[in-house]
N, C-alpha and C positions, 0 to 999 in steps of 0.2 A: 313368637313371631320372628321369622328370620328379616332380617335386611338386607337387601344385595347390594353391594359394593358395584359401581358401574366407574371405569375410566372417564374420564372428559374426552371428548373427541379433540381425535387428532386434525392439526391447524395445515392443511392442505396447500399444495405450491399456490395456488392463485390467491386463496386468503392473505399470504405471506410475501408473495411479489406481484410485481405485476407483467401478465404473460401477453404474448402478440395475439390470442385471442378475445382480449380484454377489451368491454367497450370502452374503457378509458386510455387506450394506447393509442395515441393522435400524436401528432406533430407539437401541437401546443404544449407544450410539456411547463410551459411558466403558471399556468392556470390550473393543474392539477398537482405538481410532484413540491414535497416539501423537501427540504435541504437538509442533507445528515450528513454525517463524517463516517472515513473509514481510515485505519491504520493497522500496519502490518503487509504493506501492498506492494510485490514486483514484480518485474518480468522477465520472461528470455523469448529472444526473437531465433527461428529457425534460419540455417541457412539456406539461400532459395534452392539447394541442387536436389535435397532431399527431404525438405518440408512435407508434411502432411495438415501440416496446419501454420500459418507465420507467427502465431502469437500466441504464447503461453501466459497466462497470469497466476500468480500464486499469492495466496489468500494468508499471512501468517498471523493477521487479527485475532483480536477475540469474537469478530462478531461476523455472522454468517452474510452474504453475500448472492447478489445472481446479476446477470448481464443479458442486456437486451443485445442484439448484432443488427446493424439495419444497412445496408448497401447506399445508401444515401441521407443527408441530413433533411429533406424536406420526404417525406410519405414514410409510410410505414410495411409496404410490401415487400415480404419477404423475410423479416424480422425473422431472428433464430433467437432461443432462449438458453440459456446456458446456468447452471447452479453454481455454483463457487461457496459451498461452507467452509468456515473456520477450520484451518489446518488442512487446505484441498488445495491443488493445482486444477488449472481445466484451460482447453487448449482450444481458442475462441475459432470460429470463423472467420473465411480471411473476405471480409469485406469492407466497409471503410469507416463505419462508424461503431462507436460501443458505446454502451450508458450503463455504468455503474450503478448497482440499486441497492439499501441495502431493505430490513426486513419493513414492511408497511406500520407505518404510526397512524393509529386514531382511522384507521381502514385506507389511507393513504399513501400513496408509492413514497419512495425518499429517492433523492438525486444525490449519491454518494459521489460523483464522479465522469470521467468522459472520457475517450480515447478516439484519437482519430490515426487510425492503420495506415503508415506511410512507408517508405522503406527502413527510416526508425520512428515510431510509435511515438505520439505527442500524446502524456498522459498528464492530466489534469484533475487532480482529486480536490475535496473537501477537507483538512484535514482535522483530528482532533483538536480540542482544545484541554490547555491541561489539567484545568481540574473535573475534564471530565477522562482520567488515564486511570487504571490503576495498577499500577508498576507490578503488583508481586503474581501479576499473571500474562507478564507480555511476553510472547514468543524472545529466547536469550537472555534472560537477564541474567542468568548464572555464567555466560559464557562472555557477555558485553559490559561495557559502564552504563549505568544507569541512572538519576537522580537519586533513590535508593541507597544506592552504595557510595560509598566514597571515591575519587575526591568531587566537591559541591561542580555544580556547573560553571561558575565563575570560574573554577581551576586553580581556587589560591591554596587549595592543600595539595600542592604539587608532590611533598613525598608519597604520596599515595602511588603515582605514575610511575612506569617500568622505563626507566631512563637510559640506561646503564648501553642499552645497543637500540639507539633511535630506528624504523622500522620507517621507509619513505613509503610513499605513494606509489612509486611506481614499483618498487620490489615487492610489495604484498598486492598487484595487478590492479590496484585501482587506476578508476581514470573516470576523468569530468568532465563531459560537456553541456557546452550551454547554447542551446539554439530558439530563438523565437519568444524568447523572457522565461523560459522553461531552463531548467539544468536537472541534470540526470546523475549519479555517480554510476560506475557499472565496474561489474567485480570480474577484469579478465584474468584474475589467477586463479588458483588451483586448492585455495580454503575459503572460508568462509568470511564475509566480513559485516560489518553493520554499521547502519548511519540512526545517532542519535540526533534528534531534528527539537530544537528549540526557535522559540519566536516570541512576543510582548507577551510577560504574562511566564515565562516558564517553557520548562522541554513538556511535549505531547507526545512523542513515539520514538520507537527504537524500532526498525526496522533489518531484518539478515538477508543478506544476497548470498546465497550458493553461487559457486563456480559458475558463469555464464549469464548471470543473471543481473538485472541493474534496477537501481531504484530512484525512483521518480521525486524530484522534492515541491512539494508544493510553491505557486509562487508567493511573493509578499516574504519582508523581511525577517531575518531569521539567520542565529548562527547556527552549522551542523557540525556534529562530530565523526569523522569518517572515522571507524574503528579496525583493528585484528582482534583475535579473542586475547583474552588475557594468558598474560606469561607472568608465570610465578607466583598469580595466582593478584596481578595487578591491571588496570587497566593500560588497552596500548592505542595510542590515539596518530593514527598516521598521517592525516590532513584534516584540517580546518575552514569551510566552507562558511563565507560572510557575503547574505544574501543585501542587497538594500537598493532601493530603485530601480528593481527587476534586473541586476549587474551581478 
């Protein structure tokens, strides 16, 4: 008697998110979507002379991702659907609203997130928590500091740190602002940089901006570590971000 080996069926975008042709994509979004996190998350905004699109998002999580686009916060006509898997860019829609998703729990959408498209982008995530991380698969950590590696988050094993030619803020293009109880750091130089993001409880993510690119800090309090990549093969920490009372 032979046996046939048959695949599991493949889990189809609408099983896995939820699409604008879904009877469950209403406005009500409190009564349907459950609350998930997402880490690994930034953007770059186009300049308006030669946009094809104003908002790029790039996905450097471990976990895959899709974006609803709605032209306004009350109805849902119009809605565009967008994929964003792990380790993807995708370059949104330019209309006013985004809702972060990530993949369906228990057959239910997840509310990863929110963006509302202004002339700079108000990005509002969910963000990990940290014992739900697991460092030896996050996008950088061979190029970043990490909990992982040495020195501890406290920073008392200071020789660990590449000292020797402090590295400011502004010479490795970082810059920070803060508007509306939101703060963003955004990478205007020409390498790479990364913000390791801690709050009550431990770091949750490590985040890399490319050249152009800025990352969104969730709010609620929390110290961050604005990074360069390591020299000499140490970490190099160029500013220190001390979130508390939305300040």
């Amino acid at each position: 008697m032979t046996t046939m080996l048959t695949e599991p069926p493949r889990r189809t975008t609408t099983s896995r998110f939820l699409t604008p042709d879904d009877g469950e994509w209403t406005d009500d979004g409190a009564g349907t979507w459950l609350t998930g996190h997402a880490g690994g998350l930034s953007y770059s905004v186009a300049e308006p002379a030669n946009r094809d699109s104003h908002l790029t998002v790039h996905n450097r999580g471990c976990r895959n991702l899709a974006v609803l686009s709605t032209p306004g916060f009350a109805g849902t006509t119009g809605t565009r659907f967008t994929m964003l898997p792990s380790g993807s860019s995708a370059a949104l829609p330019d209309v006013e609203f985004h809702i972060l998703q990530g993949e369906r729990r228990d057959g239910r959408p997840v509310l990863v997130g929110q963006i509302i498209d202004d002339d700079e982008p108000c990005v509002l995530l969910h963000s990990p928590s940290p014992g739900d991380v697991d460092w030896s698969v996050i996008h950088g950590v061979d190029e970043f500091w990490t909990p992982r590696t040495s020195p501890a988050v406290d920073g008392t094993a200071t020789g660990e740190w590449d000292v020797g030619e402090p590295v400011q803020a502004a010479d490795a293009g970082v810059e920070c602002t803060h508007t509306g109880g939101l703060t963003v750091v955004h990478n205007r130089g020409d390498r790479r940089i990364a913000v390791l993001m801690t709050g009550l409880g431990g770091a949750y993510d490590l985040v890399v901006a490319h050249p152009g690119e800025s990352i969104p800090l969730p709010p609620g309090p929390g110290i961050h570590y604005v990074q360069a990549a390591r020299r000499h093969g140490r970490p190099v920490v160029v500013d220190v971000i001390h979130l508390v009372g939305g300040r």
